[in-house]
C-alpha positions as CSV (number, residue, x, y, z in Angstrom):
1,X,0.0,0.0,0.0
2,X,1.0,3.6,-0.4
3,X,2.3,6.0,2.3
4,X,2.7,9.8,2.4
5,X,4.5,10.2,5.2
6,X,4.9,13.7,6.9
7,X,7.3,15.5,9.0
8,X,9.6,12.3,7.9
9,X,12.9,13.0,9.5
10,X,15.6,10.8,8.6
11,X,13.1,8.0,8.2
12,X,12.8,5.7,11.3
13,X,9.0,5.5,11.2
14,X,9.2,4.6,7.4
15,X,12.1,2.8,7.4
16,X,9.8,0.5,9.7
17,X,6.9,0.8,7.2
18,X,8.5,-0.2,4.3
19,X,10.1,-3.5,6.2
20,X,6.2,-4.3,6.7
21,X,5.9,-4.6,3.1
22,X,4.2,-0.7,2.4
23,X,5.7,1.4,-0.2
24,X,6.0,4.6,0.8
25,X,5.8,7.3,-2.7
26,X,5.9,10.6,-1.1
27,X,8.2,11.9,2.3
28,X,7.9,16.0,3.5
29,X,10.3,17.4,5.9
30,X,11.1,21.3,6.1
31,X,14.5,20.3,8.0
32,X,17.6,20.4,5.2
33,X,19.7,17.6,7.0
34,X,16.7,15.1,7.6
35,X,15.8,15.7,3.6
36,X,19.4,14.7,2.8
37,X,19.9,11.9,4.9
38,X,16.6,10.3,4.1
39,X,16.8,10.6,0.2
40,X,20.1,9.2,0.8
41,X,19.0,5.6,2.4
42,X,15.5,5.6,0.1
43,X,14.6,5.1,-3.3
44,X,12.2,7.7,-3.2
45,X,13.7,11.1,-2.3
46,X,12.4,13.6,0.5
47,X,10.9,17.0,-0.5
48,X,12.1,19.7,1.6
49,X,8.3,21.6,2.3
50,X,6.6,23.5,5.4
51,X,3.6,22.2,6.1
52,X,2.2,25.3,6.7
53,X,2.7,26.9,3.6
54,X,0.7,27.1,0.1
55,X,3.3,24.7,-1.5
56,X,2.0,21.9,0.5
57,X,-1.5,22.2,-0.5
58,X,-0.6,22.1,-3.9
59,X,1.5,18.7,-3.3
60,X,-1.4,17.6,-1.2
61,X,-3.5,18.0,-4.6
62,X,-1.2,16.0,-6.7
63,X,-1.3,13.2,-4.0
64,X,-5.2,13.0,-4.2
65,X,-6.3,9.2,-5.4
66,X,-3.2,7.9,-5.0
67,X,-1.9,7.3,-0.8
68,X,-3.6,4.6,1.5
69,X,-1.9,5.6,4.8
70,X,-0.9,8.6,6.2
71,X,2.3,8.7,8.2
72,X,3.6,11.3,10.7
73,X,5.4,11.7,13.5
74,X,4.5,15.5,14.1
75,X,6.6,17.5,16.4
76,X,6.9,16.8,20.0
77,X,8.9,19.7,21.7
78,X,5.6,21.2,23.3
79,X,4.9,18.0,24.7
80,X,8.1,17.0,25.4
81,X,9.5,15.9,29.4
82,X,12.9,17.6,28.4
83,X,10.8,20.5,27.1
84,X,8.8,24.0,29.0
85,X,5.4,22.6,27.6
86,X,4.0,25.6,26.9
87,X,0.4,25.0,26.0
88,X,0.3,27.6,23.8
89,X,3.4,26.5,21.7
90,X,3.1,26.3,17.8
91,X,4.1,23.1,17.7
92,X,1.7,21.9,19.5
93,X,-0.9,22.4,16.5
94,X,1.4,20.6,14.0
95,X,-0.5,17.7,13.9
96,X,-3.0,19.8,12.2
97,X,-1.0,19.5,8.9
98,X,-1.8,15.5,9.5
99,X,-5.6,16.9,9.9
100,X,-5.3,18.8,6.8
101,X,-3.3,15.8,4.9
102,X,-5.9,12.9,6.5
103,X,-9.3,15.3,5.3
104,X,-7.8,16.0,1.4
105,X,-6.3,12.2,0.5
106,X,-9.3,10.2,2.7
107,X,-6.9,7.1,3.3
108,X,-7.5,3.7,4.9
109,X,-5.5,4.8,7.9
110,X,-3.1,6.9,9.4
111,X,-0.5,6.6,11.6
112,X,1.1,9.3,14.4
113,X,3.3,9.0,16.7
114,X,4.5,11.6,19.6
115,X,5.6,11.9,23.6
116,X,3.3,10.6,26.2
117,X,3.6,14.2,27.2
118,X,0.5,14.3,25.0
119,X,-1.4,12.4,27.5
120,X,0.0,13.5,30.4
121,X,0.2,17.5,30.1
122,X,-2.9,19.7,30.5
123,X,-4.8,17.3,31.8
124,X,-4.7,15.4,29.0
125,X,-6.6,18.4,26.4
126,X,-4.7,17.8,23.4
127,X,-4.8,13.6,23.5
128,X,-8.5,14.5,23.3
129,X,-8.9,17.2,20.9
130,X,-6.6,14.6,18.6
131,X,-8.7,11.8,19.1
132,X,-11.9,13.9,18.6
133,X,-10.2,16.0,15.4
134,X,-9.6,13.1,13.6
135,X,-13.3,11.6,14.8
136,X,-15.2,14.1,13.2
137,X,-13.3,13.1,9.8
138,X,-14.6,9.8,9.9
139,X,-11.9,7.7,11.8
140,X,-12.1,5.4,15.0
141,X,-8.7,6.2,16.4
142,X,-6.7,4.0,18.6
143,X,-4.1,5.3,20.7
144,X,-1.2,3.6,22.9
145,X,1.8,3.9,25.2
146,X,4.6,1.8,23.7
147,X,8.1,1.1,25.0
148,X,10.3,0.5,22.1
149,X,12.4,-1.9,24.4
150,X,9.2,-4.3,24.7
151,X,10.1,-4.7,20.6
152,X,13.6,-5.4,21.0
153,X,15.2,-2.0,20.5
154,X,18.3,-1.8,23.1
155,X,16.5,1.4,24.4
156,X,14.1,2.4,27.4
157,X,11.4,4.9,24.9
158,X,8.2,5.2,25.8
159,X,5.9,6.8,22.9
160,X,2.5,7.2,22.0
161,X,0.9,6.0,18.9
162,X,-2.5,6.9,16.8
163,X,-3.9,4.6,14.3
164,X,-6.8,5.7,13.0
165,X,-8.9,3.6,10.4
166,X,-11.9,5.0,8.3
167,X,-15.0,4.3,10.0
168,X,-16.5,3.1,6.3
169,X,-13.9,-0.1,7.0
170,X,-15.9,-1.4,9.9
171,X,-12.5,-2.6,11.7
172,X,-10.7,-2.1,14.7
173,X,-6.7,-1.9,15.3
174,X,-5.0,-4.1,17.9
175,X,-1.4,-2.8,18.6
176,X,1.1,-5.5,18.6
177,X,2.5,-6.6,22.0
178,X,6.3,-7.5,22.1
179,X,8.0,-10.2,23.2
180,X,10.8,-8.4,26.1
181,X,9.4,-7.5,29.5
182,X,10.6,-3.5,29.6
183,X,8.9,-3.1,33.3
184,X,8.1,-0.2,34.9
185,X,11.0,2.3,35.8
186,X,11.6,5.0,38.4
187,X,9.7,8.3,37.4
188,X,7.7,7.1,34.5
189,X,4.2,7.1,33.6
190,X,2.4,4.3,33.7
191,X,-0.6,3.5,30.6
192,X,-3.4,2.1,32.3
193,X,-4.3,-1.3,31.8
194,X,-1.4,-2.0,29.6
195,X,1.0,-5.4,30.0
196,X,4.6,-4.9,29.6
197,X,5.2,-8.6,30.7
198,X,6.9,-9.8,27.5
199,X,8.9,-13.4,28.2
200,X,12.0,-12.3,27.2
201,X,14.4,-10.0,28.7
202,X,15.2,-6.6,26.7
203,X,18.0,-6.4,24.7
204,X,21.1,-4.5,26.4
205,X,23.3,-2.6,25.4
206,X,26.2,-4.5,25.1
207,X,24.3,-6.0,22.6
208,X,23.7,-3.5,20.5
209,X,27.4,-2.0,20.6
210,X,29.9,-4.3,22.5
211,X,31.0,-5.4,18.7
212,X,31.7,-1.9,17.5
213,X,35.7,-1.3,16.7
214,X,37.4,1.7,17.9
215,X,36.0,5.0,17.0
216,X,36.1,6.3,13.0
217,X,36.7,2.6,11.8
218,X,32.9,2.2,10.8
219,X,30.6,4.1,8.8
220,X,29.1,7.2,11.3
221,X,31.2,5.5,13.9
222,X,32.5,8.9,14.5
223,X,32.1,11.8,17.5
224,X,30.6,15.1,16.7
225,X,33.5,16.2,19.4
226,X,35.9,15.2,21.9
227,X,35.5,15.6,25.5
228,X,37.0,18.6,26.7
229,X,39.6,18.1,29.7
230,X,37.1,19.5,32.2
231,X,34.8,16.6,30.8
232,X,37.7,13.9,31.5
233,X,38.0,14.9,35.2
234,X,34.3,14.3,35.9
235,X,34.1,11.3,33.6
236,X,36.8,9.9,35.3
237,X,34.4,10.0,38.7
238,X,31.6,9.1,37.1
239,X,30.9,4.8,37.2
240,X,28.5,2.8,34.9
241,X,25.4,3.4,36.3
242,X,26.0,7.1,37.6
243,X,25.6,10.5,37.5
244,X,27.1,13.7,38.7
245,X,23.7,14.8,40.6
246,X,23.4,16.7,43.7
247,X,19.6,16.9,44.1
248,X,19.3,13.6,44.7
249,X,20.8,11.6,47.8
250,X,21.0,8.3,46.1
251,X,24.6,5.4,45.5
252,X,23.9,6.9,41.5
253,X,24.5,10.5,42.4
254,X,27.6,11.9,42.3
255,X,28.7,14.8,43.6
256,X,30.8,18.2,42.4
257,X,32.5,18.5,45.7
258,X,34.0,14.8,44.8
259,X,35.2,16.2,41.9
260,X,37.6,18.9,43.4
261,X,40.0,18.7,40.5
262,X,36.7,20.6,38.1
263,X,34.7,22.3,41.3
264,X,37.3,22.9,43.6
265,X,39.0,21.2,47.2
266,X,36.7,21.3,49.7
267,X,37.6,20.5,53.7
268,X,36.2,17.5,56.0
269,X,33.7,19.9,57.6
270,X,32.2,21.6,54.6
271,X,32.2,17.9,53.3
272,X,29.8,17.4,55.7
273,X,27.6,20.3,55.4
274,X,27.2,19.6,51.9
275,X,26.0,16.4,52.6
276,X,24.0,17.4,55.0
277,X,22.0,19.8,52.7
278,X,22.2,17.2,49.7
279,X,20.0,15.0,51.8
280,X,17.8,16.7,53.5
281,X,16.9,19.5,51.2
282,X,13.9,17.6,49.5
283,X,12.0,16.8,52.9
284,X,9.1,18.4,53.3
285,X,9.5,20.0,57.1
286,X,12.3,22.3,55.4
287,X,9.4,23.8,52.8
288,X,7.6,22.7,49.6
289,X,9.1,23.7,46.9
290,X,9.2,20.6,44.8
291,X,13.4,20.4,43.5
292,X,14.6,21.4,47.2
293,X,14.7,23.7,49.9
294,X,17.4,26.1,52.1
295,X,18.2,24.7,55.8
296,X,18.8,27.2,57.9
297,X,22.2,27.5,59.8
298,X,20.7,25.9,62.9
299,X,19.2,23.4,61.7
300,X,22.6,22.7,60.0
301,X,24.1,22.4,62.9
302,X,21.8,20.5,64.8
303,X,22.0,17.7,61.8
304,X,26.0,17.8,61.4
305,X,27.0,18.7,65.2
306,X,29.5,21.3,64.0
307,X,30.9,24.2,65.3
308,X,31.0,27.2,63.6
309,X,28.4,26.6,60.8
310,X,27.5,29.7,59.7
311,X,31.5,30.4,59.0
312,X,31.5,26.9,56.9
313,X,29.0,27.8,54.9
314,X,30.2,31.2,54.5
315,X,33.7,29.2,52.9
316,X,31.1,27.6,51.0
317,X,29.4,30.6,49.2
318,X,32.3,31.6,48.4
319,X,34.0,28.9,46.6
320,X,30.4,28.7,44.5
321,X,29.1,25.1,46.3
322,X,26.5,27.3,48.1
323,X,23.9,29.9,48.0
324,X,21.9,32.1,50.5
325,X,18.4,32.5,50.4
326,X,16.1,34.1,52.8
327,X,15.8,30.8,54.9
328,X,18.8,29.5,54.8
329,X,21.6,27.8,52.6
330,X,20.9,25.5,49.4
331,X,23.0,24.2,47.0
332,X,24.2,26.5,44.5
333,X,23.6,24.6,40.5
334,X,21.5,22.0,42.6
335,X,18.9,21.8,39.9
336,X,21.3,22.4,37.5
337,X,23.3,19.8,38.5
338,X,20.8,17.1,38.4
339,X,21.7,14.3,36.5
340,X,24.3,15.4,33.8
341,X,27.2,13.2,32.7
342,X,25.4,9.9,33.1
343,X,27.1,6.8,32.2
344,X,24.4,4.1,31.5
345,X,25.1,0.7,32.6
346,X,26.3,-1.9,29.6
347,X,24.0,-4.8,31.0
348,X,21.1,-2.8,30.3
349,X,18.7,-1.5,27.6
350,X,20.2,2.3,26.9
351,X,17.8,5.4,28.1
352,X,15.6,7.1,26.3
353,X,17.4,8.2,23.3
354,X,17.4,12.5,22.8
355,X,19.2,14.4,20.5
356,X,22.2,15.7,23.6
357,X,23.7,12.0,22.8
358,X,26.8,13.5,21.3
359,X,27.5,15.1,24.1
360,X,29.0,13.3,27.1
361,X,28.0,16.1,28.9
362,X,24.4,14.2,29.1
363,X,25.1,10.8,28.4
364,X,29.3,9.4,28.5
365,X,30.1,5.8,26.9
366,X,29.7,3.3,29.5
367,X,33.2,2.0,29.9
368,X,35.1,5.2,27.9
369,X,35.5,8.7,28.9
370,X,33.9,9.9,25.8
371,X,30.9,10.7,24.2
372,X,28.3,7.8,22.2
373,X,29.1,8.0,18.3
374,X,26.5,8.4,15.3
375,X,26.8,4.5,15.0
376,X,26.6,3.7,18.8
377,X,23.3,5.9,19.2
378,X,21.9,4.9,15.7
379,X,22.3,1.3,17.1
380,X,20.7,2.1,20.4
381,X,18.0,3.0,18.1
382,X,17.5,0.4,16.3
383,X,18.7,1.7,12.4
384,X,20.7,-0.8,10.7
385,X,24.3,-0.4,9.9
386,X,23.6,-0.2,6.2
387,X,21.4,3.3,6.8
388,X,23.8,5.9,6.5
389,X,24.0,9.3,8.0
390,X,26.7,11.1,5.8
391,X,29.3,12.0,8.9
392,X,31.8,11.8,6.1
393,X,30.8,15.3,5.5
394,X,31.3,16.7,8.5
395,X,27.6,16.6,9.8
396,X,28.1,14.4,12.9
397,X,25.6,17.2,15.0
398,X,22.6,17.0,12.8
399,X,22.9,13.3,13.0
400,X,23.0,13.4,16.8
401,X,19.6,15.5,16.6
402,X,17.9,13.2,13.4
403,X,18.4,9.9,15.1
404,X,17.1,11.2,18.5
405,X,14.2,12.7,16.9
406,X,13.3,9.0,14.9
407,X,11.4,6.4,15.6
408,X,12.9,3.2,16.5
409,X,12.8,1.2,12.7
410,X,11.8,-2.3,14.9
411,X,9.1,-0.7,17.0
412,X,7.8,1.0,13.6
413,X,7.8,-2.3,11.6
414,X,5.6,-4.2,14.5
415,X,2.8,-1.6,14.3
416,X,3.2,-1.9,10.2
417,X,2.9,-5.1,10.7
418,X,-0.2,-5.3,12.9
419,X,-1.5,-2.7,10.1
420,X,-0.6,-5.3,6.9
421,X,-2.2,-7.8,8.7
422,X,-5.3,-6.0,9.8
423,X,-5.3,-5.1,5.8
424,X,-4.8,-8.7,4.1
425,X,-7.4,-10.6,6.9
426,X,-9.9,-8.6,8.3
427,X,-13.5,-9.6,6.3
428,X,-14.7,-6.2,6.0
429,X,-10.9,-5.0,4.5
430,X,-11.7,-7.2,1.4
431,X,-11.7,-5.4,-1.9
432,X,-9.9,-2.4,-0.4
């Protein structure tokens, strides 16, 4: 069958698609790179086209009669965790263009995928007002929390999908369930009455890049940049399974004042009253702000049995480890310094993929003091080593940000899969 697909990218959701046995004939994108690379790895090339503008309507036109499923994985950044999810942002709307695209071509189907942001934020308004857009157009629209780690992908990613058939077809989708168990993990949210209890465990890491050789010996095996000296003193602190954190009083936090050769030396005692702080800052007799509040010097004190706290913490502000608020001392880069230069662990699935993973700033190799390359994080993702992402020239960055912006290939393919299926068996599909 034949797919537009919009706000294409490099390609991971049709790279998927096409493995399912769907052709797709026409790919938009209004990002130069993600035009490039995808026209590179298809035989059908990408055109570079806003969605907003009149030279979209006019290719909407020309597609008229001839596309069976509409593809898109519309912008995310409003919705995004990592994000300020504005609910007024632009973006937001993008999946408008899909409205627009779904109303002109009347396909069988479409198929959207985005953050669970979109169910999560503002109440859940927008996972709504998409289901109920692309109601009144005459489809009965399925939606769904996957983790791409359930479908093999070496990756914790939780996204969530739309498939909407037109209601004329009398069918309903099932999404595919995969065969690893991803679980629940710390801090995310959890899709009602959904079973992640696949029989097989997830696919790690190692797995996905334990075989790579050393660094610029494979195609996009290469590093946007090297880590800067001030990045080799931290990274050398830094274990698999860590992160240099001071908000949170946990064995994976590590700490800048354990770093002294990048934050500066620090004695015993004010060793202590940065502790002290670190772990008690977040309990809710000190205040309620939600990242962490001030101790006051007495309560310090109390805590540490020091003498002299008010002069430690005076040493403190000035060598930048503390700040003074109206209520007493914090932290100083507390939130800032929550969870940067992690080091995920090789005998498990990577985190969620985002475009910072050329940066070891954010995510650091797990057993080298270095950043992820193109190939590592393509890998992670689940794009074979045959899809190429032109590094040779120089364009190692806007790989970085195209492969954490795709969908995972494998996780695509199952729900094109589940599609072709519904296609070639359900009864009232037959003719179509």
């Amino acid at each position: 069958m034949r797919c537009l697909s919009l706000f294409c990218g490099c390609g991971g959701l049709d790279l998927g698609f096409v493995q399912a046995g769907f052709r797709v004939v026409s790919a938009f994108d209004n990002d130069a790179d993600a035009v490039r690379v995808y026209s590179a790895n298809f035989d059908h090339a990408a055109q570079q086209i806003d969605v907003t503008s009149p030279e979209f309507e006019a290719a909407l036109t020309a597609l008229e009669g001839k596309i069976d499923i509409v593809l898109g994985g519309f912008p995310c950044q409003g919705f995004s965790k990592a994000g300020p999810k504005r609910e007024a942002d632009p973006r937001n709307r993008l999946f408008l263009a899909m409205r627009n695209a779904v109303a002109r071509l009347q396909p069988l189907a479409f198929v959207a995928e985005n953050v669970d942001g979109v169910a999560q934020n503002f109440g859940g308004g927008y996972l709504k007002q998409i289901v109920r857009t692309f109601s009144d157009l005459g489809y009965e629209t399925a939606h769904e929390l996957l983790d791409a780690a359930e479908f093999g992908v070496p990756q914790y990613r939780r996204r969530l999908f739309f498939v909407g058939l037109r209601r004329d077809l009398q069918a309903s989708f099932a999404f595919p369930v995969g065969e690893c168990s991803a679980g629940p993990r710390n801090g995310d949210f959890l899709w009602s009455g959904r079973s992640t209890t696949g029989s097989k465990s997830p696919r790690t890491l190692a797995e996905a890049i334990a075989d790579l050789p050393a660094v610029d010996t494979a195609p996009d095996h290469v590093l946007a940049k090297p880590p800067s000296p001030r990045d080799l003193e931290v990274l050398g602190k830094i274990g698999p399974g860590q992160k240099l954190c001071n908000v949170r009083h946990a064995p994976t936090s590590v700490y800048t004042w354990q770093i002294p050769e990048a934050f500066g030396d620090v004695t015993p005692e004010e060793v202590r009253v940065l502790e002290c702080i670190a772990k008690h800052r977040r309990h809710r007799k000190y205040g309620s702000i939600p990242n962490g509040n001030p101790l006051p010097v007495e309560e310090i004190a109390r805590l540490t049995g020091l003498n002299s706290v008010a002069d430690i913490c005076e040493g403190l502000l000035r060598k930048n480890y503390l700040k003074r608020l109206p209520s007493g001392f914090d932290l100083k880069g507390a939130l800032f310094n929550s969870g940067i230069y992690k080091r995920p662990r090789l005998d498990e699935p990577a985190p969620t993929v985002l475009t910072n993973f050329g940066s070891c700033r954010y995510f650091a190799h797990p057993t080298e003091d270095r950043p992820f390359t193109v190939r590592e994080v393509a890998r992670m993702q689940g794009f074979p080593d045959s899809f190429r992402f032109g590094t040779e020239g120089g364009n190692a960055e806007a790989a970085y940000r195209l492969i954490g912006n795709a969908v995972p290939p494998p996780l695509a393919r199952a729900i094109g899969s589940s599609l072709a299926g519904l296609f070639l068996n359900h009864e009232g599909l037959k003719g179509h």
